[in-house]
Each structure stands twice: as C-alpha cells, then as structure tokens.
C-alpha angles and dihedrals in degrees: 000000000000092000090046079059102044088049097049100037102127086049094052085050087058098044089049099050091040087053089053093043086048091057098054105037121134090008123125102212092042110190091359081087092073091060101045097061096050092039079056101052093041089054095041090055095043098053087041095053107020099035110032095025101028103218104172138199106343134209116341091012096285116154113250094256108045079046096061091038098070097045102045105045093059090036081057100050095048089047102050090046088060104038090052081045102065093066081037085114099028103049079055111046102123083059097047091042095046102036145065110218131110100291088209091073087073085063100036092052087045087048094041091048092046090056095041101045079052095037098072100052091049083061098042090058092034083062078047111060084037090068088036095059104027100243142118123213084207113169092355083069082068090070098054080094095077089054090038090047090043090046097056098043085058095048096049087041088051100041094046086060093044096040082051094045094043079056088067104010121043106182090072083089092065087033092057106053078049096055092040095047085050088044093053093058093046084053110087095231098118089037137040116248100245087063082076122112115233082227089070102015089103078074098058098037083059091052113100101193080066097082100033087056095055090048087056093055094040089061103038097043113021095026101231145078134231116218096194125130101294089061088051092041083049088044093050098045097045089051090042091054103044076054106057093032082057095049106049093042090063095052084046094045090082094056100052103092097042083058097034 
C-alpha cells in the first residue's frame, strides 16, 4: 500500500484537496465551518457540566473545558474520517467501474482530509489554551505524532472494512453513526477514566481510542507521555486493524463493480 501511495501521490494530493473544496462549496462561511461545529459542541458540553451541573477541576486538577478539548478534537476528526469513509466506494461507483488506479486512494484522501479540515482548528485551540494558560507544550508537542499516526492507522483500517461492507450491505452507513455515537460515549473524553465502574471497565479496556486519548491529554496538558501497556494495547490495535482493513478490502476489490 505504501508504494501504491508513493506512486500515486500526486494523485492522492489532488484527491485530498478535491475532497476539502467539496465539503465547503457553495457555502458562505467555507472551512469556518470546521471550526463552528466543534466550537459548538465544546461550548454545549462545558455549560452543561461545568455550569448546570458544576463538575470542577477533573483528573489531575484540569479545568472542564481544556479536559474535553483534548479529547474531542481528535475524537471528531477520527470520527468524521470513518463515518465519510463508509460511502468512500459507493459515491464513487462510475470511477472505480471505468478506471484502472488503487481503489484505496478513494479511503485514504476521505480519511487525510478529514484529519487535516480538523486539524487546523486543533492547532488553532491548542495555540489557544497555550495563551490562555500561559504555557507553552514545547518539545512534548513533538510526540503528538505516536496518538495522530495511531489515529490514522485505525481510521483508514476502519474505513477500508466499512467502505467494503456499505458495497454489499448498505445499511453499514446507518450502522455505522449508531455505532460511533455509541463509541463516543464508551471513550473517556467527557469524563476522566477513573469515573469508570470495574463492572463495565472490560469495555473500556477493549477500546482502543482509550489509550490514544490519553495520549492526547498526557501530552497537551501534563507535557509527557507514558509509554506503559495501554499505549502498546492502542499501537497494536491500530496496526491489527490497518492490517486487516487492508486485507479484506483487496479480496473485495474484485467484486465491486459486479455490486456498484
């Protein structure tokens, strides 16, 4: 795949930057509108917990909203690479049936585009806190790379099975915002991890997004990262599963067209 990538790059570029214009055309506000929605949400979740039900500072003695930043940006972006994944093959049925390229391009530029729409307005909060605070990540900003890359392994994994099950299935589409929305609650991002009950606590420790959000808030607000068995557990989950995704998209590739 990588060399499928290498060798189509400046296709993948312009997939990628046909995929961001596509989102915002016609619109008046264009890519303000990827930092709306998550302002919204942000402020929705803080006045609901911190104001009507007065949760103060959280684990480790973080304030509500810093808290829930680092934790849903990159939840948003994950999830928004998926979700736009699953119709990655079907939105584009007249391309995969008439031409000849790598068909997984058509995932991995939903899933970039994703990360980088929502990546600019993480940084541009992340700047943010930082004034606000009075802080500054420094060299610890260097290792958001390891919970990004991670990230991203587990979206194009993910969105490779669910662009292959929406071909013969299409209900995976509906499926699929069900099983996110129920995915985002079982993620500690509005809540800190130690709030968990040991009678569910199997579902968390299953749940890879666990650990890559926590590696998200180690880094952002305590400016370090612990490499402990959670990281491993994310790291082999998010390679597993690019693997698999992988895997079972290329013996599906040659049925596509006879179900498009």
């Amino acid at each position: 795949m990588l060399a499928a990538l290498t060798t189509h790059r400046y296709l993948l570029a312009t997939m990628v930057r046909r995929e961001i214009g596509a989102r915002f055309a016609g619109t008046s506000l264009g890519g303000l509108w990827s930092l709306i929605h998550p302002i919204v949400l942000l402020g929705l979740y803080t006045m609901v917990f911190s104001v009507i039900y007065r949760v103060g500072e959280v684990e480790g003695g973080h304030g509500f909203a810093e808290f829930v930043f680092c934790g849903l940006w990159p939840w948003l972006a994950f999830q928004e690479a998926c979700l736009r994944s699953v119709t990655a093959i079907t939105n584009n049925a007249n391309v995969v049936k008439k031409l000849q390229f790598p068909s997984e391009l058509l995932v991995v530029s939903v899933v970039l585009a994703s990360f980088l729409v929502q990546g600019v307005g993480f940084l541009l909060f992340l700047l943010g806190l930082m004034l606000w605070k009075g802080t500054f990540i420094g060299g610890a900003g260097l290792l958001l790379w390891i919970p990004l890359g991670l990230a991203l392994l587990l979206a194009i994994g993910m969105g490779m099975l669910l662009a292959c099950g929406n071909v013969f299935f299409r209900d995976v589409e509906q499926l699929a915002t069900a099983g996110f929305t129920l995915w985002f609650f079982l993620t500690p991002i509005l809540y800190p991890a130690n709030l968990i009950p040991e009678s569910i606590g199997a579902l968390f420790i299953l749940n890879p997004m666990v650990a890559i959000t926590d590696a998200y808030r180690s880094i952002i607000l305590s400016g370090n990262l612990n490499l402990g068995g959670a990281l491993a557990y994310g790291v082999c989950c998010a390679v597993g599963l690019f693997w698999f995704g992988r895997y079972a998209f290329e013996r599906c590739r040659g049925f596509f067209a006879d179900y498009l």
